[in-house]
N, C-alpha and C positions, 0 to 999 in steps of 0.2 A: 365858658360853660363846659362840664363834664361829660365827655359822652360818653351815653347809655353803653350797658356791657355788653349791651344784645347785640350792639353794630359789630361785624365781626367782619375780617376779610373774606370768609369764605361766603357771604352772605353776599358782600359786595359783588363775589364774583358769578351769585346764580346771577344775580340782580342785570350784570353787564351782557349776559350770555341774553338774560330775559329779554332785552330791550332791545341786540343784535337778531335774534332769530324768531321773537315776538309770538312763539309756540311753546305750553308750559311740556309736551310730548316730548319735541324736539331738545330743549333744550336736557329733560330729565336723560335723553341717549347721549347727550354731549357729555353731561356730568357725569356718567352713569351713575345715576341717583332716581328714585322713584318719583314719580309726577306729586305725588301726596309731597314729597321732602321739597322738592323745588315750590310749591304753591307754600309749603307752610314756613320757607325758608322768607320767600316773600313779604308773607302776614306779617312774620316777626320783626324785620325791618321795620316797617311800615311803623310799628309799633312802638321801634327804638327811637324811630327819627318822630314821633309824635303828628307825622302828617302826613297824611294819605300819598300814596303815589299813583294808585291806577283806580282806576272806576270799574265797577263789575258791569259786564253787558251778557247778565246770560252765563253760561259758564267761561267767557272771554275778561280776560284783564286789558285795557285800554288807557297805556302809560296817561298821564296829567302830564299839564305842563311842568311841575316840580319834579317828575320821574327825568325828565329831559334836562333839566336845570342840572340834576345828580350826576346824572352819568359824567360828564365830564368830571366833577372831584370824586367819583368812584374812581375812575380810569387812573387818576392822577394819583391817589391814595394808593394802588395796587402797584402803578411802576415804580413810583418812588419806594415801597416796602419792599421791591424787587431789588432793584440797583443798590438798596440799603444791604441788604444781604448781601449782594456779590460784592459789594464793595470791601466790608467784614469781613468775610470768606478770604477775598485777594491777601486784607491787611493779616490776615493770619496766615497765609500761605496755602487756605485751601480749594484747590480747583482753581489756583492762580497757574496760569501759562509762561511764568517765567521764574527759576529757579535761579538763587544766589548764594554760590558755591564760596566758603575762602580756604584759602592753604595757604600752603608756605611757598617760599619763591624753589627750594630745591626739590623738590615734587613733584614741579612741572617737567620733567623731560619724560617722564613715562607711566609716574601713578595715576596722574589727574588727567593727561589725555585719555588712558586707556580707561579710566571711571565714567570719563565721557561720552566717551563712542559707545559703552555699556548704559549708559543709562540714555543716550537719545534712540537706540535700538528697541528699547521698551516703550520709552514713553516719544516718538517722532516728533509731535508737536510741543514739546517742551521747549522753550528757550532757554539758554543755561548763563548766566556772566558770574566773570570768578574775579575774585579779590587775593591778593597775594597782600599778607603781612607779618606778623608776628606773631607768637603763641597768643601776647598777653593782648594785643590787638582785633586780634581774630577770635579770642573767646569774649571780649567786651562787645564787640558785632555784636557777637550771636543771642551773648545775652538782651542787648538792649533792640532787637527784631531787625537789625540790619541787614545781617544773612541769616540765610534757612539752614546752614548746613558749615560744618569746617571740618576739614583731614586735617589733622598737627600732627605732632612726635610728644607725648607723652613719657615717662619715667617709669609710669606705673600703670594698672589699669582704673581706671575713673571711678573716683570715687566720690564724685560730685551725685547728688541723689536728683537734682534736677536736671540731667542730661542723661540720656543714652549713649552708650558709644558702641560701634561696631569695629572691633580690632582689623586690620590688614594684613601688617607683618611688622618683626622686629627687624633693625638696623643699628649695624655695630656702630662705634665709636672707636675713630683710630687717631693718628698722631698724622698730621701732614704736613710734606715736608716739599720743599723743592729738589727738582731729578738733582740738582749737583749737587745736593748736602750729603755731608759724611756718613748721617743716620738714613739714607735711602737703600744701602746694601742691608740694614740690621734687620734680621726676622721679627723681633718684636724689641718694644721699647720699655724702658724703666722710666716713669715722668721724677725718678731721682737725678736721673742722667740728663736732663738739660737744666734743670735749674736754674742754669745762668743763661741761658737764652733767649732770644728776643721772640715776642709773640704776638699776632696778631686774632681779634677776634670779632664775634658780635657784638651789634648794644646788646643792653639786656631786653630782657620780653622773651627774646626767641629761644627757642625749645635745643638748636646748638650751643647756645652761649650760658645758658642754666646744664648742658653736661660739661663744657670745658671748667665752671667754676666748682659742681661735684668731684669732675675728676684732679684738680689739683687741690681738693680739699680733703681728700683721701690722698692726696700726696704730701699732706703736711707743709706744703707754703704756698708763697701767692708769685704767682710769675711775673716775669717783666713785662708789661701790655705796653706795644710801643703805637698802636692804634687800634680804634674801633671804630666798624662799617656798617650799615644798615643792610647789605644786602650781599648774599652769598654770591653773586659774581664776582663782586670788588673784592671779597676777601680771596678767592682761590685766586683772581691775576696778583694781590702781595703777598700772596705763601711764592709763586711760582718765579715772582720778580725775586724773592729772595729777601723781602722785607722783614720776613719772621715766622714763625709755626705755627699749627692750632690743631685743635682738637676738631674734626668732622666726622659724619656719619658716611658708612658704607657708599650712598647712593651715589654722591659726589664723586664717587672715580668716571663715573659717565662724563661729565660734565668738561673736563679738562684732562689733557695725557701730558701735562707739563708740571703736575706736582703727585707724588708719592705718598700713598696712602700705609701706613704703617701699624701693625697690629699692636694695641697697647699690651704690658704685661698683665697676666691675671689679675692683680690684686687693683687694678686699676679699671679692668672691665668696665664698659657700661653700654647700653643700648637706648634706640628708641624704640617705645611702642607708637608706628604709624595708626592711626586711630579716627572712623568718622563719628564725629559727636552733633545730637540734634537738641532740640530740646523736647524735655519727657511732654509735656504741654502740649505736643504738636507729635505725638508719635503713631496717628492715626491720618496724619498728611498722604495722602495717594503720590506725590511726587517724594517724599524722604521716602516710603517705601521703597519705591524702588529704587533710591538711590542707593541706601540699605541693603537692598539686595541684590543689587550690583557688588556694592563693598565685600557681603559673604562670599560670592563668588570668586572674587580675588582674592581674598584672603583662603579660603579653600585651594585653586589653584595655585600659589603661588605666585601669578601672572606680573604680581606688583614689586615682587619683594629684589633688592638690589643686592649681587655680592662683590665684594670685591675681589677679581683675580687671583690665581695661587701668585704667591710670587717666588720666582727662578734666583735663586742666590747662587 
């Protein structure tokens, strides 16, 4: 059976308020709604559901036994339309109390905590977990509602129309090398000048291993890859073992003082854009706000941005 259009929740809820405080006065200062609107709120139920619910005594309504019947599937109609929204709400991120961050794993030594402590300074009761993986990992997240939110390295600025992004800072791209190789005295490098070198890099996905194959494709050949690692730890301890070279970003001189970060030549340049990307869908979230404006702030101060050393020849 169809029910009538006149049952309405707000209708439910004079009705529950009628039956709790069994004064149509009292009830019309609880709703602040006029005594006329709560009495005609009533009629109209009554009307919807085809069967009386109170008796008139006077100017008194005197719930039925079917008024009493109601109130429990009023009750149960109002919480469940309740939890149905916050549930909705959570699955979309809004007025959800835990927020899922992803980045990249070389981020974490100073961008991602300091975005951190900046965004639970705003929002205290937020809960934050972060996922560290790969560009093309961490944007499949985001897309498919995993995470709310991801900081990557970027080429360019976003030109995806269903994302927002909030730039940070740029990060060079250098040649790195171990302290005892020959190329650690050299002020900058020619990626002509190893050619025959052995190299170690990322898988693909990640936002370093899409610039080392830019930058050896403006070098006109394809290097020797004697291994590939899934995670920027592993690769800076076999640059430093001496396993082979690669191309990293700026940030990485933190990370380790046992391999040599080397400036490439001009025509070889290339950077990342550090970059927080949300979805355009969700850019009314009370929590990506201020994640967002956290990010301007660091991007404004600098606070995030990594350089590498002068270096003493």
């Amino acid at each position: 059976m169809a029910l009538d259009d006149a049952i309405t929740l707000k209708k439910l809820e004079v009705f529950l308020a009628f039956m709790a405080m069994g004064n149509m006065a009292r009830v019309a200062e609880a709703l602040e709604q006029s005594t006329v609107s709560v009495h005609r709120a009533l009629h109209s139920l009554e009307e919807a559901l085809h069967c009386p619910l109170f008796k008139r005594e006077g100017r008194s309504l005197i719930p039925l036994q079917s008024a009493y019947i109601f109130v429990d599937y009023a009750k149960r109609s109002i919480n469940e339309c309740e939890e149905g929204v916050r549930k909705v709400r959570e699955a979309a991120g809004f007025n959800a109390t835990r927020l899922k961050i992803g980045s990249l794993y070389s981020l974490t030594l100073r961008c991602i905590p300091q975005l951190m402590i900046g965004l639970k300074s705003r929002r205290p009761e937020l809960d934050l977990d972060l996922t560290l993986g790969s560009n093309r990992e961490l944007l499949k997240s985001l897309a498919d509602g995993q995470l709310d939110a991801i900081v990557i390295g970027l080429h360019s600025d976003n030109n995806d129309r269903a994302l927002i992004s909030v730039p940070l800072f740029y990060d060079d791209v250098y040649l790195a090398a171990p302290l005892a190789s020959p190329l650690a005295s050299c002020a900058r490098v020619d990626l002509a000048d190893v050619r025959d070198e052995k190299f170690v890099t990322l898988t693909e996905g990640y936002a370093t291993s899409e610039d080392f194959e830019y930058c050896f494709q403006k070098a006109g050949f394809r290097p020797g890859i004697v291994m590939r690692v899934k995670d920027i730890f592993s690769l800076i301890n076999l640059i430093s073992a001496g396993m082979g070279y690669s191309l990293l970003p700026g940030r990485i001189a933190e990370f380790s003082p046992r391999i040599e970060l080397i400036p490439l030549h001009e025509k070889y340049a290339t950077r990342q854009l550090i970059t927080l990307l949300i979805l355009k869908s969700r850019e009314r979230d009370p929590n990506l706000l201020a994640l967002a404006a956290e990010c301007r702030v660091a991007g404004r101060s600098g606070a995030s941005q990594y350089t590498v050393p002068p270096r003493s020849l």
